[in-house]
MDAnalysis code that builds the backbone (N, CA, C; Angstrom):
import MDAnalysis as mda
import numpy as np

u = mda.Universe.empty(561, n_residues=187, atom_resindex=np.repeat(np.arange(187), 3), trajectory=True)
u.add_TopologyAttr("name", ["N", "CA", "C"] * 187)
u.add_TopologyAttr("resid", np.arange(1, 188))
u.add_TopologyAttr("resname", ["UNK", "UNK", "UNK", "UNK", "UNK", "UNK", "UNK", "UNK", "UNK", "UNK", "UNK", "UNK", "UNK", "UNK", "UNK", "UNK", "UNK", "UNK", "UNK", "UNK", "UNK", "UNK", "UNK", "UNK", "UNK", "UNK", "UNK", "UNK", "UNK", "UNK", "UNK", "UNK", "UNK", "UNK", "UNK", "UNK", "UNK", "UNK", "UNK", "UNK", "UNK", "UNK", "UNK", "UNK", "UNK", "UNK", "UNK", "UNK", "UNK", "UNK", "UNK", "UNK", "UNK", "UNK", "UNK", "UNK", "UNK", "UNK", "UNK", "UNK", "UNK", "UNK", "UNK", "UNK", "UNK", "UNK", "UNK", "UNK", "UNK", "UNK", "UNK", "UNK", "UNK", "UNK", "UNK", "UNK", "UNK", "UNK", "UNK", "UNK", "UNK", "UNK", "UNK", "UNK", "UNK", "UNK", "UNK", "UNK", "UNK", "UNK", "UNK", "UNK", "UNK", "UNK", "UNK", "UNK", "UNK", "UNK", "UNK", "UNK", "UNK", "UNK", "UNK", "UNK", "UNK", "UNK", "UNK", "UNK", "UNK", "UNK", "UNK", "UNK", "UNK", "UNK", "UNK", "UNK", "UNK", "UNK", "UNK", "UNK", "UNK", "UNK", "UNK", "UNK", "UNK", "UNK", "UNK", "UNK", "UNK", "UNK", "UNK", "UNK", "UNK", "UNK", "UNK", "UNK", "UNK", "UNK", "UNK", "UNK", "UNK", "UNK", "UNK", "UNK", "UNK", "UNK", "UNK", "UNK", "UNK", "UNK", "UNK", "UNK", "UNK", "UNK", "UNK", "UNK", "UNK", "UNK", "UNK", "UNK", "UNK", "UNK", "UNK", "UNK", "UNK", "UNK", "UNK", "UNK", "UNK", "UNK", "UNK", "UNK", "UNK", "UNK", "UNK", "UNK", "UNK", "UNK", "UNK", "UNK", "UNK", "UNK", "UNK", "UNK", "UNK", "UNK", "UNK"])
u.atoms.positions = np.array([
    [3.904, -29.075, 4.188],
    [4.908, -28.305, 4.925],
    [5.623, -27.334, 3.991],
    [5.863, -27.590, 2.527],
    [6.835, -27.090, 2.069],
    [5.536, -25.608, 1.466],
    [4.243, -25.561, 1.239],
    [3.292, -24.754, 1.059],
    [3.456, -23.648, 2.177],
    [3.596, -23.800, 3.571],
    [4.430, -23.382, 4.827],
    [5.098, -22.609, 4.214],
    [6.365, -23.192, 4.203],
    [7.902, -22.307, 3.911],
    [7.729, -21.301, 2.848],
    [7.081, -21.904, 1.497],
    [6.881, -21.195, -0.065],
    [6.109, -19.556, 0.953],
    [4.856, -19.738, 1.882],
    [3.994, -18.674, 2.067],
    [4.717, -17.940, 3.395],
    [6.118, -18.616, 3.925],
    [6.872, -17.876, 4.773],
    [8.047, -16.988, 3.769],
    [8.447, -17.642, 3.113],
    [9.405, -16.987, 2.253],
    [8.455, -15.531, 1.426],
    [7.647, -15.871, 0.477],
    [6.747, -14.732, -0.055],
    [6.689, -14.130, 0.989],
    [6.149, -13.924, 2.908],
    [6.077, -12.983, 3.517],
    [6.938, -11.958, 3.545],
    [8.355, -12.886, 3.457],
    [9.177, -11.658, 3.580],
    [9.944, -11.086, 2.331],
    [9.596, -11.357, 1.312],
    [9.268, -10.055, 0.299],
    [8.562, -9.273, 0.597],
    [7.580, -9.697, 0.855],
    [6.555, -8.538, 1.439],
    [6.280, -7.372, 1.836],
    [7.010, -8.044, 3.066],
    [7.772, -7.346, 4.422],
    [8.493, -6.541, 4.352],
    [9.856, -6.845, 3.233],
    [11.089, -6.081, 3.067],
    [10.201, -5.138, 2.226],
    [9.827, -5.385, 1.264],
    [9.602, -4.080, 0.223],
    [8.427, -3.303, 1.063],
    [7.541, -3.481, 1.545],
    [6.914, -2.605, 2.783],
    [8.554, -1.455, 3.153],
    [9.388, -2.495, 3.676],
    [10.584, -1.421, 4.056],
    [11.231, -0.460, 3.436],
    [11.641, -0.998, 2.134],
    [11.945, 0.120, 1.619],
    [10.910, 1.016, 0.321],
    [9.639, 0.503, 0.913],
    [9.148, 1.448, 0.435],
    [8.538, 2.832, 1.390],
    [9.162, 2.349, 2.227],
    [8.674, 3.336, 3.811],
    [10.498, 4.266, 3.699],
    [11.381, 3.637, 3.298],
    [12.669, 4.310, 3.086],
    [12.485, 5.343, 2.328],
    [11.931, 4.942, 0.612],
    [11.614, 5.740, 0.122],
    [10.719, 7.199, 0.444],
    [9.351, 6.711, 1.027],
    [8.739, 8.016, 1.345],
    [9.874, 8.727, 2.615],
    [10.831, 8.329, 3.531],
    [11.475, 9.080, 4.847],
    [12.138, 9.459, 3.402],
    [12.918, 9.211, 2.263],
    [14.086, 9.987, 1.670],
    [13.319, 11.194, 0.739],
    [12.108, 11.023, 0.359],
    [11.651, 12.222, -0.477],
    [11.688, 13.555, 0.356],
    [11.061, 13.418, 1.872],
    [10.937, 14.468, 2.733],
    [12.184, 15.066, 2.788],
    [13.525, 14.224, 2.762],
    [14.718, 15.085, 2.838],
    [14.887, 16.021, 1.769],
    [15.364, 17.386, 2.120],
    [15.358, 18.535, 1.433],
    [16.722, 18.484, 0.579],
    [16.692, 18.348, -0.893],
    [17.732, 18.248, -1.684],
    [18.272, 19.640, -2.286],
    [17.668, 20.521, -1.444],
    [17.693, 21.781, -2.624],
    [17.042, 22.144, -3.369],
    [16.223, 21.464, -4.074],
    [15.097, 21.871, -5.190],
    [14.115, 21.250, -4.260],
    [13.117, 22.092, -4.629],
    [11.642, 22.381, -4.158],
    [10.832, 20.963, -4.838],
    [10.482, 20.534, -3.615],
    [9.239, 19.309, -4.338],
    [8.040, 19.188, -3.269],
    [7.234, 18.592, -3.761],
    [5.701, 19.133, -3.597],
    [5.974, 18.455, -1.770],
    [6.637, 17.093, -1.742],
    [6.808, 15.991, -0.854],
    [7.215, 17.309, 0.429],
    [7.628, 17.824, 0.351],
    [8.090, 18.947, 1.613],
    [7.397, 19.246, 2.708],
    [6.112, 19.581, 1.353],
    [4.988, 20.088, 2.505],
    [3.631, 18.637, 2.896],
    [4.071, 17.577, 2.609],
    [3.205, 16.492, 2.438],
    [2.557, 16.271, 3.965],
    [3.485, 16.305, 4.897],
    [2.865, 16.169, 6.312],
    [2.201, 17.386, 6.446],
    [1.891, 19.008, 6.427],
    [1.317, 19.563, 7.083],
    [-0.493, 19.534, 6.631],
    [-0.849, 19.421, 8.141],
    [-2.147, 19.774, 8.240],
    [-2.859, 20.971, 8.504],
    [-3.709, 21.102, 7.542],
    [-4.902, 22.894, 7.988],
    [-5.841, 22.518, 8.732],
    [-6.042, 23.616, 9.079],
    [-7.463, 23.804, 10.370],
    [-8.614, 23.968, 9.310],
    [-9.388, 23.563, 8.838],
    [-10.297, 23.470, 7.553],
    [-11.567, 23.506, 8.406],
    [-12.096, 23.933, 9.198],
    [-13.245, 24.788, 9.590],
    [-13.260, 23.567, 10.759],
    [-12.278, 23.338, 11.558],
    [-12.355, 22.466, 12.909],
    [-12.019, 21.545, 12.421],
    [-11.806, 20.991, 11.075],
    [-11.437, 19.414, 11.123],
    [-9.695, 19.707, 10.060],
    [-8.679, 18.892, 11.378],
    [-7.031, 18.720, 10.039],
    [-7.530, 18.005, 9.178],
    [-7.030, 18.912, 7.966],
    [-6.990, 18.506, 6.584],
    [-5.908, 18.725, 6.125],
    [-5.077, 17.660, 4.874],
    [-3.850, 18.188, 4.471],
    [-3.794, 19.021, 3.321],
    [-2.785, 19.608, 3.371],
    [-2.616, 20.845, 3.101],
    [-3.254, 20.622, 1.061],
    [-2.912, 19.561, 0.841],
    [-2.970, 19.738, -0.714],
    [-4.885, 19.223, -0.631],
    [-5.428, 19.277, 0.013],
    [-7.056, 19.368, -0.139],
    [-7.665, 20.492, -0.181],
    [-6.908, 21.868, 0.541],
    [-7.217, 22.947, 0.801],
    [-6.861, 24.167, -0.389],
    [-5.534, 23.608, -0.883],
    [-5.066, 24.459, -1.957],
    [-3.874, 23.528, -2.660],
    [-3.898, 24.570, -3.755],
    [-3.423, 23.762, -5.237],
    [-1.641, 24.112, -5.022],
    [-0.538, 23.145, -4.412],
    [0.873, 23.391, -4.866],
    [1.289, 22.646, -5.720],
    [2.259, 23.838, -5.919],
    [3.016, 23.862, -7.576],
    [4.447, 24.221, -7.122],
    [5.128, 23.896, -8.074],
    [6.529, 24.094, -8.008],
    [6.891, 24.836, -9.515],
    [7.071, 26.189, -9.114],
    [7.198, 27.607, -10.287],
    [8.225, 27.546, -10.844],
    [9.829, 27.164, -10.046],
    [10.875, 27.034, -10.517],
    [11.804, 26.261, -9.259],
    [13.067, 26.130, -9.418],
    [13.743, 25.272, -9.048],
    [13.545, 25.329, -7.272],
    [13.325, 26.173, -6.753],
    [13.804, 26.766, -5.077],
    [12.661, 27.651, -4.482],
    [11.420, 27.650, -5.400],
    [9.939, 27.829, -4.949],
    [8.642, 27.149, -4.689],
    [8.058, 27.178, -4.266],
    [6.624, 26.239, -3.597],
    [5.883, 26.677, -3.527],
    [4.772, 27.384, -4.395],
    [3.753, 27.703, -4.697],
    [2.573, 27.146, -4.185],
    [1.457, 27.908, -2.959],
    [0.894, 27.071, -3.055],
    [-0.264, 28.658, -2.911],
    [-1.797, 27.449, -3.383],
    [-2.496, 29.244, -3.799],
    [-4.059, 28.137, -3.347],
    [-4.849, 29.040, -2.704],
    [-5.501, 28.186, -1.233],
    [-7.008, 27.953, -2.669],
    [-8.207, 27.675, -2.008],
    [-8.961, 27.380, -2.924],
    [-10.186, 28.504, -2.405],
    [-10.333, 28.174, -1.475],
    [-11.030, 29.854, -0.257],
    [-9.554, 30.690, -0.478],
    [-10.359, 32.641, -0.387],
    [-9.038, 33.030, -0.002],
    [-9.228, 33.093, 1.426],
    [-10.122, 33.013, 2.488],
    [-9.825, 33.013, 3.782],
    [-9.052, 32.174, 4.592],
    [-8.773, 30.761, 3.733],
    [-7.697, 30.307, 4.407],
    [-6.265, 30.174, 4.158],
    [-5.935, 31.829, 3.571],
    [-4.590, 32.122, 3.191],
    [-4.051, 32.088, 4.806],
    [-4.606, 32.731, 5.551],
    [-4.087, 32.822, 7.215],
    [-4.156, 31.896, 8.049],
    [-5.088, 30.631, 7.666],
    [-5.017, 29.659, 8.615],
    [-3.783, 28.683, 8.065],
    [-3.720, 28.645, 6.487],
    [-2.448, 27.770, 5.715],
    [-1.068, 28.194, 5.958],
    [-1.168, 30.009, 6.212],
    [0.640, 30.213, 6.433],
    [0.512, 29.564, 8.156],
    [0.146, 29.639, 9.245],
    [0.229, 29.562, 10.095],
    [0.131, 27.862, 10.456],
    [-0.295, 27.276, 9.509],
    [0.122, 25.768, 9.348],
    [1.392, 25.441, 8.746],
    [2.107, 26.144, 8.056],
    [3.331, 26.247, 7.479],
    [4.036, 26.422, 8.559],
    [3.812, 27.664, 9.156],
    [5.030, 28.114, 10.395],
    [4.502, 27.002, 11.383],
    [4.177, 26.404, 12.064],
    [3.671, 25.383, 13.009],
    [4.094, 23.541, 12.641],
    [4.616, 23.951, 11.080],
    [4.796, 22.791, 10.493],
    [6.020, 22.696, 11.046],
    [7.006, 23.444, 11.053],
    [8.870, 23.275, 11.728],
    [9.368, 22.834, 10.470],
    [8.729, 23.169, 8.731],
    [9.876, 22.485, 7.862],
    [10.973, 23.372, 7.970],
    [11.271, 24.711, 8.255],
    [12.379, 25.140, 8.337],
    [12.189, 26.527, 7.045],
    [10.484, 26.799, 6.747],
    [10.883, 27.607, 5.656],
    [10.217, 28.508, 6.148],
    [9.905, 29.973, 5.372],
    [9.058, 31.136, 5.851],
    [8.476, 31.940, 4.995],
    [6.856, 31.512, 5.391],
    [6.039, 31.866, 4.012],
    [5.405, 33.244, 3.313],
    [5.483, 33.121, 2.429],
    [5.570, 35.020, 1.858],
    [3.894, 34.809, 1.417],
    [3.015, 35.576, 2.105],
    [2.017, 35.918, 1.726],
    [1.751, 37.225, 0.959],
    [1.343, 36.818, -0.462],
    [0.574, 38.479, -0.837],
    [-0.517, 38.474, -0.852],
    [-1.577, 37.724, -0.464],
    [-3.048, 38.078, -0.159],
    [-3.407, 36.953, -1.091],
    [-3.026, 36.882, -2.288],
    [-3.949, 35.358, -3.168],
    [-2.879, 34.290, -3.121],
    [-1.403, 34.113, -2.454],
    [-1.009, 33.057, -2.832],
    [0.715, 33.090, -1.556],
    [0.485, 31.569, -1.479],
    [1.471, 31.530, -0.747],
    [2.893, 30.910, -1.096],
    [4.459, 31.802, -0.969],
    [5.133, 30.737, -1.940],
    [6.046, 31.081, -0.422],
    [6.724, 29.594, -0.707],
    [8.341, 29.375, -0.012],
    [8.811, 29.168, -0.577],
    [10.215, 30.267, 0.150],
    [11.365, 29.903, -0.954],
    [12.665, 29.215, -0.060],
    [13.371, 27.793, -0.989],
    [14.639, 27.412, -0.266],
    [15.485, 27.783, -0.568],
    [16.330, 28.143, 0.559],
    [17.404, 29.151, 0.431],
    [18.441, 28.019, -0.216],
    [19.700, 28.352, -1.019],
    [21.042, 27.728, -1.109],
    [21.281, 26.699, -0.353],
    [21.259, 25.409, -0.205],
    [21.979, 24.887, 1.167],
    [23.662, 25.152, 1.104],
    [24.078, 25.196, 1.919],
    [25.564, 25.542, 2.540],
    [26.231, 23.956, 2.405],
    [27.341, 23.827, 2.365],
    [28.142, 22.624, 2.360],
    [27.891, 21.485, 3.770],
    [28.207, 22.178, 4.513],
    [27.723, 22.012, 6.036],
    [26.114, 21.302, 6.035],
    [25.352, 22.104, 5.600],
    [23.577, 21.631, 5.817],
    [23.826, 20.095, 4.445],
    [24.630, 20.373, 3.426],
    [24.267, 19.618, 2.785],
    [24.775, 17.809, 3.359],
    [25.772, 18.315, 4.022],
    [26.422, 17.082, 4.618],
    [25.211, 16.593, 6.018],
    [24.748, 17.392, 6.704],
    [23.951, 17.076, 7.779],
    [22.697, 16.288, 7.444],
    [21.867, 16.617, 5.748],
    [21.162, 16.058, 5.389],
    [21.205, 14.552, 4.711],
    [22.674, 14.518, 3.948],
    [23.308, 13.177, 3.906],
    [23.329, 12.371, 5.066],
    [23.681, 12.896, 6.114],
    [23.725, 11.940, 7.169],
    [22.283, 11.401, 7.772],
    [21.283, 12.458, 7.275],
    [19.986, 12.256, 7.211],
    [19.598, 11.060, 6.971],
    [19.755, 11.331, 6.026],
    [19.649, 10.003, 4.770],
    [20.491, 8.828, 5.039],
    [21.451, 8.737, 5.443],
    [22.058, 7.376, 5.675],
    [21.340, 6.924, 7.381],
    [21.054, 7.486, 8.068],
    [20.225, 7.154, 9.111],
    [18.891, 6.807, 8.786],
    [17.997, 7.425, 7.814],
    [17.031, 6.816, 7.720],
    [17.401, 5.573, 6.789],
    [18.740, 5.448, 6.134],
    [18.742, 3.683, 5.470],
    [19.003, 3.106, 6.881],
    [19.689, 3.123, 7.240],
    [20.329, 2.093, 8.711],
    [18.906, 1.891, 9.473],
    [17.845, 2.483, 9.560],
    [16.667, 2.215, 10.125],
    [15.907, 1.237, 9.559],
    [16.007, 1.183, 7.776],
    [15.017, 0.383, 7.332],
    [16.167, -0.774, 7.153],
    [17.459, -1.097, 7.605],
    [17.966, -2.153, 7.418],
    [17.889, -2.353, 8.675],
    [17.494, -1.897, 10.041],
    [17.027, -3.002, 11.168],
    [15.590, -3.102, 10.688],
    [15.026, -2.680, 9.918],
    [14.066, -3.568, 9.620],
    [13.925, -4.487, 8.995],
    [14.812, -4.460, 8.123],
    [15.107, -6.003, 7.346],
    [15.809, -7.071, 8.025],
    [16.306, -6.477, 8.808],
    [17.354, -7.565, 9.430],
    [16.032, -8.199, 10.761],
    [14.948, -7.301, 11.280],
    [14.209, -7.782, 12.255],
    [13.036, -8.428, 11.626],
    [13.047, -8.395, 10.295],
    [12.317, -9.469, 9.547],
    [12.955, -10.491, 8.960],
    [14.140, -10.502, 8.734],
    [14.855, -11.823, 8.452],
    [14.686, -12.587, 9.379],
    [15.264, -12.393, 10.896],
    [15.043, -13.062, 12.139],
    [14.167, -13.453, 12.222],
    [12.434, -12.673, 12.606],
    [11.824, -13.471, 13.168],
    [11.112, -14.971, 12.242],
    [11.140, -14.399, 10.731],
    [11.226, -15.414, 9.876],
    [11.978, -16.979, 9.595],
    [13.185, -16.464, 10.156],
    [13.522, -17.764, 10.566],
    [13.791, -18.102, 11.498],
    [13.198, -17.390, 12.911],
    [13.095, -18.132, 13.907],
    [11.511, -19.007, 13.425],
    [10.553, -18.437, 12.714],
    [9.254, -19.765, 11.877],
    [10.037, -20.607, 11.098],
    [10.767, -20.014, 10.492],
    [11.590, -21.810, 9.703],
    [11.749, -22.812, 10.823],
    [13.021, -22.057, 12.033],
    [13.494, -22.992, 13.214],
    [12.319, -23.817, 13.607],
    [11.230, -23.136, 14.248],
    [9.751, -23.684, 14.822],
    [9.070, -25.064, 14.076],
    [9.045, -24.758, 12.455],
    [8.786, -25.817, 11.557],
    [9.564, -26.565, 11.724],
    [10.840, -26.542, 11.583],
    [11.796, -27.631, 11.777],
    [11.766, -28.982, 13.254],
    [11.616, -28.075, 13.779],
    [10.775, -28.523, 15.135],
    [9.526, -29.410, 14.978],
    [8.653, -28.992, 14.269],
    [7.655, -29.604, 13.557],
    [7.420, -30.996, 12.918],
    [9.067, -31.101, 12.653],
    [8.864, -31.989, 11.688],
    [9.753, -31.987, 10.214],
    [9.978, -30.728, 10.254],
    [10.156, -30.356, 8.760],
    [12.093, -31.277, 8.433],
    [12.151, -31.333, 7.591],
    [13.703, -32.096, 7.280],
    [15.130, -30.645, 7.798],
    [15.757, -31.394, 8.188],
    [16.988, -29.898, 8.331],
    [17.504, -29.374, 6.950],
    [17.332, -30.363, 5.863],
    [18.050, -29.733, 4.879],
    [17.601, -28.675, 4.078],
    [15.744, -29.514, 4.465],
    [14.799, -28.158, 3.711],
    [14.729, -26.330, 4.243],
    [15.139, -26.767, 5.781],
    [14.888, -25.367, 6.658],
    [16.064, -24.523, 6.294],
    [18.014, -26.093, 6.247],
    [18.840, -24.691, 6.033],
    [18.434, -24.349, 4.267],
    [18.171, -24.943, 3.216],
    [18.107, -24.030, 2.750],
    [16.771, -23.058, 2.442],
    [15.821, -22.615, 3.387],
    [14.861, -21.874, 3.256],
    [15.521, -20.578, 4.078],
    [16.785, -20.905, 5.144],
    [17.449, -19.846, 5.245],
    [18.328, -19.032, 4.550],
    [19.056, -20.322, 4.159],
    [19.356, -19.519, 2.403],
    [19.251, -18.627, 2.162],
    [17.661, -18.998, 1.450],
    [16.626, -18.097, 0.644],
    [16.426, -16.980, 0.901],
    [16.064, -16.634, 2.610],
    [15.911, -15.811, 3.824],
    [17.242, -14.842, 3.519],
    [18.449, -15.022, 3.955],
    [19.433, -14.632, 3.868],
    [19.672, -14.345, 2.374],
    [19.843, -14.551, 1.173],
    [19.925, -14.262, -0.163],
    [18.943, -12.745, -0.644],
    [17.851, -13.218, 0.102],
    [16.649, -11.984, 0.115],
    [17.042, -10.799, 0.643],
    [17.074, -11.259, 1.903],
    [17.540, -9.958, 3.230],
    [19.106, -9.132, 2.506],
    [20.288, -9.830, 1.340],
    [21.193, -9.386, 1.200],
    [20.556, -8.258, -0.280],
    [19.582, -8.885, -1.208],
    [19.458, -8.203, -2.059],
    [18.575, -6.744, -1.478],
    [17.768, -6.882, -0.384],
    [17.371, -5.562, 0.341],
    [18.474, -4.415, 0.831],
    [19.059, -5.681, 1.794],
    [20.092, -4.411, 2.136],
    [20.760, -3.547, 0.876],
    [20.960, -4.465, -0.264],
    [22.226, -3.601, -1.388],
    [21.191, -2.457, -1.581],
    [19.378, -2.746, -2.170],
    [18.558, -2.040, -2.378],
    [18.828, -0.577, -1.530],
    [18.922, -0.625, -0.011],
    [18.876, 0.196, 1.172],
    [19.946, 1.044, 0.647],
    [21.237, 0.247, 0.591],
    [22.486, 0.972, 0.237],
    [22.794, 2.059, -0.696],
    [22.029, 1.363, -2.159],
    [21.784, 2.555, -3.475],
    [20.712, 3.186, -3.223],
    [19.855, 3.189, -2.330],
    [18.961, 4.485, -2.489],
    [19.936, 5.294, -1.521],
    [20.342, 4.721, -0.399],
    [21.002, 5.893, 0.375],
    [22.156, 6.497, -0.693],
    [22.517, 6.089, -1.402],
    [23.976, 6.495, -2.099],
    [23.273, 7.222, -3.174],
    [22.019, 7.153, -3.849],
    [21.502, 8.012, -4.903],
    [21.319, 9.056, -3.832],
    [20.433, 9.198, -3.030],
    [20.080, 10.281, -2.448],
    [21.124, 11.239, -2.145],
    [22.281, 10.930, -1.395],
    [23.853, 11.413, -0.984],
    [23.814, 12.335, -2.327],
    [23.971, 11.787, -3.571],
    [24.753, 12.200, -4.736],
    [23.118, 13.448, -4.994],
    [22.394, 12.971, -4.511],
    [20.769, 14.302, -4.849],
    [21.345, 15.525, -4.598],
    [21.604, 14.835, -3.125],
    [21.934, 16.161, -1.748],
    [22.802, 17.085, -1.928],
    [24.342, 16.357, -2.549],
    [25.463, 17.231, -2.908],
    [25.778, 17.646, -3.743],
    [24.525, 17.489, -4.867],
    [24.815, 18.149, -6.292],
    [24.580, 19.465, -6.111],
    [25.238, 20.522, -6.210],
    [24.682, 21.636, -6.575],
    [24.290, 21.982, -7.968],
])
């Protein structure tokens, strides 16, 4: 039984860091002001009928702080890549000169920078109902074992454990949202 609990408890490490490692990739996409490759990571090209993402098609680079370089590998699909850019909705607008495509991010404003903070603290509050909806159903399997058979003293403290875990995630959730905040509003 207690082989049980040991391979219920390891699940939800698991589980949680699955979470915030899914936090992590939602906080790179947020736009800090400086240009990073992660921006353009979701868009897909039309690569002769089949989506392909964008970094299979051509080589981006980041030139300087508030540019996005990206320079295709065909030049014929300089026109199918800006038009995957504009179709993408990141919010930027791409300067073609015939061999290479760059976006540039403008200044954010005080205002945008606060809207993207709030970004960011919404995507933590998301991955802490996910921790919190993996704490639960986890020990609603402790409760079940207990049911089983298992001793009460062993289950409360495998909730404990459960709960001790789920608190060191959330703090986890908390300082990435609070690093990111301090990304966002640095100018």
């Amino acid at each position: 039984m207690n082989e049980e609990l040991d391979m219920v408890i390891d699940e939800v490490n698991v589980q949680m860091k699955k979470a915030i490692a899914h936090l992590e990739s939602e906080l790179l996409k947020i736009r800090a002001g400086k240009a990073t490759v992660s921006i353009v990571d979701g868009i897909f090209v039309d690569y002769y009928g089949t989506p392909t993402p964008l970094q299979q098609v051509a080589n981006v680079n980041i030139p300087d702080a508030r540019t996005i370089a990206i320079q295709p590998w065909e030049k014929k699909m300089i026109a199918v890549i800006e038009r995957a850019i504009i179709a993408s909705n990141i919010g930027l607008n791409p300067q073609n000169d015939g061999n290479l495509i760059r976006l540039f991010l403008p200044p954010l404003t005080e205002e945008r920078r606060r809207e993207f903070a709030k970004k960011a603290y919404g995507e933590g509050e998301q991955a802490k109902i996910a921790i919190r909806s993996i704490r639960r159903e986890n020990i609603e399997e402790v409760k079940k074992m207990q049911k089983d058979g298992l001793s009460e003293d062993i289950a409360k403290n495998a909730e404990g454990q459960i709960q001790a875990i789920t608190d060191k995630f959330i703090a986890l959730v908390d300082q990435h949202c609070k690093d990111k905040e301090k990304d966002i509003m640095t100018i």
